[in-house]
N, C-alpha and C positions, 0 to 999 in steps of 0.2 A: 504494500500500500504506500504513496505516495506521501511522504512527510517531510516538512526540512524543520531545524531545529531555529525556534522565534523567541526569544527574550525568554531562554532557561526550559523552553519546552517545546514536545514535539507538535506541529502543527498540520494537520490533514488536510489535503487539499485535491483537486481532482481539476483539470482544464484540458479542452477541447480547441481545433478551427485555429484560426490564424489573423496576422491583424492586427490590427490598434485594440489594446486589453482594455475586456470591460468586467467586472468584480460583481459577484454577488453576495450579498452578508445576507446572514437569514437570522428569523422572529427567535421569542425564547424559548418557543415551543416544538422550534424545526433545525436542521441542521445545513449540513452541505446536500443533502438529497432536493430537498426544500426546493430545490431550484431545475428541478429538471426540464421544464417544462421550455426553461429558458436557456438552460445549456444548448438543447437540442434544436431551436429554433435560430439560437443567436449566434452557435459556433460554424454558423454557414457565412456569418459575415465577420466575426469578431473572432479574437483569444481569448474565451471566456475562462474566469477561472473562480469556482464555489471553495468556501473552505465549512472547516467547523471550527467553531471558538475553542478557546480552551475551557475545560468542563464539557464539552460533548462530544463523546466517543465519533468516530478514531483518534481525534486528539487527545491529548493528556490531559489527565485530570488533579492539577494540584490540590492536595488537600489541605493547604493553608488560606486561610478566607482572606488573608492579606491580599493574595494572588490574583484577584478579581476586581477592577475597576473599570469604568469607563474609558481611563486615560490609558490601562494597562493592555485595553479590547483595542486601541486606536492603534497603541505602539505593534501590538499582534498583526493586526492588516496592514498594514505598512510594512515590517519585517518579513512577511510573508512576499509583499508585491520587489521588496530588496532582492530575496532572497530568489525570485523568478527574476531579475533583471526587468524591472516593468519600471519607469521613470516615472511615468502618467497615467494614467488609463479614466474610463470612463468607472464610478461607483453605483451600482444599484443596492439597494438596501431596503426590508421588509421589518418594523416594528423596534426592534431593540439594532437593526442593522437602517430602518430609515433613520432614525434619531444620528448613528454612528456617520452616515454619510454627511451631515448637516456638522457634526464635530469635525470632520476630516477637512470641509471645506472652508470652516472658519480656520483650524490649525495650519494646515498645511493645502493651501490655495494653491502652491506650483504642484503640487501633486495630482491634481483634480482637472480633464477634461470637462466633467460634466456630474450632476449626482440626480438620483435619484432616489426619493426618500419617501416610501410608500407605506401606510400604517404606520405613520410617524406620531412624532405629538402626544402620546398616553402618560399624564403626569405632567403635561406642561400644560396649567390651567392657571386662570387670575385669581381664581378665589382660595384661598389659602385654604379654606377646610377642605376642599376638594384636595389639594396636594397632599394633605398629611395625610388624608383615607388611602391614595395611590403609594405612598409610602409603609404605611400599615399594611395595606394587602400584601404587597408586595414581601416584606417581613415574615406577615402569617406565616405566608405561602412557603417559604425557606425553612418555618419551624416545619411544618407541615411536612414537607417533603422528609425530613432527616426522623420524623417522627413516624411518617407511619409509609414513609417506600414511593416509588415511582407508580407503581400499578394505581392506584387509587389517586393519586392528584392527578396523574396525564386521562384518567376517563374524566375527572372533575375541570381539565382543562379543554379539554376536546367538546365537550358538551357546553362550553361559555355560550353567550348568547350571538356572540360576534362571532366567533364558528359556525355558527350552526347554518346561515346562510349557502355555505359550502354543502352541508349533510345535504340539503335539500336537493341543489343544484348535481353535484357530482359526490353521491352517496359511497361510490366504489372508491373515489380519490380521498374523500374525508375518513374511510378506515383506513386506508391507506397510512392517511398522515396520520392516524390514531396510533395506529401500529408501530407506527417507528417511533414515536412519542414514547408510547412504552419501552422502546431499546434504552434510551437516555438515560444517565447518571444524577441517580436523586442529588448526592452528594453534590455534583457539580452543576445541577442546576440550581441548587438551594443557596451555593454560594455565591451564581451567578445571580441571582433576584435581591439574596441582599448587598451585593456588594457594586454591585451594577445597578441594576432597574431602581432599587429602593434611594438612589444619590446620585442616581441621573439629573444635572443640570435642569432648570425650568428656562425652557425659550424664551421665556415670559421675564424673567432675571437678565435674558443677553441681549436688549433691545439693540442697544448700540452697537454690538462688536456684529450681532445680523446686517443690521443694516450697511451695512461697509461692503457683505462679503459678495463679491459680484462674478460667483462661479453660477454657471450653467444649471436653475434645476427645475427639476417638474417634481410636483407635488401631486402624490397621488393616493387617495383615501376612499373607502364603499361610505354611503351613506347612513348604512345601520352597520357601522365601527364606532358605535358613540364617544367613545374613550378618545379617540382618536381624533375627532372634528376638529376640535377646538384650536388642539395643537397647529395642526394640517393648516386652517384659516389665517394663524395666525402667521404660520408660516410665509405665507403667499401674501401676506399683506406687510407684510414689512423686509422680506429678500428681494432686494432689487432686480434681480434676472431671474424671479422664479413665477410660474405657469402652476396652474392647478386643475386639473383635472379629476372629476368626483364621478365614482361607477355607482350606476343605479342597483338599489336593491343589492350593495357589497360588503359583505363582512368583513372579517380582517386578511384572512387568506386571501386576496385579489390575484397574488400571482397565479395562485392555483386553482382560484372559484373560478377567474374566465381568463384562461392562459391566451387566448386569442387574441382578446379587447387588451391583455395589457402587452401583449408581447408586439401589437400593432402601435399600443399608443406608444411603447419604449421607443421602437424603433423611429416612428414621425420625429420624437422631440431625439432622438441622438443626430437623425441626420441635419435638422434644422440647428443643433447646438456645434455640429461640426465647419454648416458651412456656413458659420457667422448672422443666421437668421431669428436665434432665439432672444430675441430683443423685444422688450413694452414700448409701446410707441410711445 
């Protein structure tokens, strides 16, 4: 299996096609699979390449909660795209990987052709009781997991309301993604939600340093991802070069609820962000 060693661990990663690289990061409930839909569409134009964070099998799993951050998730993709010789590349990102593309392009703008940051936004809210409850879940959820296993939170998480969308739609892909869910590392999930999701930055806190960053992004969010709106909006109204695009009747899976509509809409805003056209009038 394909790993190279990323700031003290080993990193799992799988890429396809040829081309100007384009980068998938996936939600906290998915991995490097997560993304198939889009390997195999996009490695006809691009050098795609998925990974899995650390805490999600095949990657390593530290078992020190230090070992888990935001900043530590950024350094990881980056080390990764070092360690493939990638200078730039275009970033896609779903949930804990949109939020992570929106960090990459305020830190590190010469890195960044373009982002996309899809199911973005959960926990970046104005109203402060609203933040501490996405902090407390969030928490829960990590006691939860070391408490009673991965079988029983990943059915608890598969069944959320912003999934279910998907069950509807594509009932054979959402056990799908149920299933692999269950392969995942309670461990390294749990340290992934509190040390990650639970101290994840509020967009809401970076009004200024947003405003500034003037990479390439499309914003893209289902409209029954409630969690997710707020953020999403707020996104797109204060990123100088970002676009929003909102799928009807879309949970939080988009990539996977309609791999079509989003792997069409990818495609329109990479080639309009390549040939200098993604511009607000």
């Amino acid at each position: 299996m394909p790993t190279v060693p990323v700031n003290g661990v080993e990193i799992y990663y799988e890429e396809a096609g040829s081309g100007t690289p384009l980068i998938f990061l996936h939600e906290f409930s998915g991995d490097y699979r997560s993304w198939e839909p889009q390997m195999r569409f996009f490695a006809r134009r691009y050098r795609v390449v998925t990974m899995s964070y650390r805490g999600y099998p095949p990657s390593d799993i530290p078992a020190d909660p230090a070992a888990y951050s935001q900043d530590i998730l950024i350094d990881d993709i980056l080390g990764l795209c070092d360690a493939l010789d990638i200078k730039k590349a275009h970033f896609c990102g779903l949930s804990i990987g949109g939020n992570s593309v929106v960090f990459l392009g305020l830190k590190h703008p010469e890195r960044c052709l373009s982002l996309v940051a899809a199911a973005a936004g959960h926990g970046s809210v104005s109203d402060p009781a609203e933040r501490a409850e996405f902090e407390d879940d969030f928490t829960s959820r990590a006691d939860r997991l070391l408490a009673v296993g991965m079988a029983v939170v990943a059915e608890e998480q598969a069944s959320k309301p912003n999934r279910i969308p998907m069950k509807i739609k594509d009932p054979r892909g959402w056990a799908e993604f149920r299933d692999q869910l269950l392969e995942h590392s309670a461990e390294g999930s749990a340290h992934t939600a509190r040390g990650l999701n639970a101290k994840r930055p509020n967009f809401f806190d970076m009004k200024t340093d947003l405003g500034r960053m003037m990479v390439p992004t499309l914003i893209i969010v289902g409209d029954q991802d409630q969690h997710c709106i707020e953020g999403s909006l707020f996104l797109k109204q204060i990123l100088p070069c970002a676009g929003l695009h909102m799928f009807p009747m879309g949970g939080h899976l988009v990539n996977m609820e309609d791999p079509d509509l989003f792997n069409r809409t990818v495609l329109d805003f990479l080639t309009a962000a390549e040939s200098g056209k993604w511009i607000k009038p």
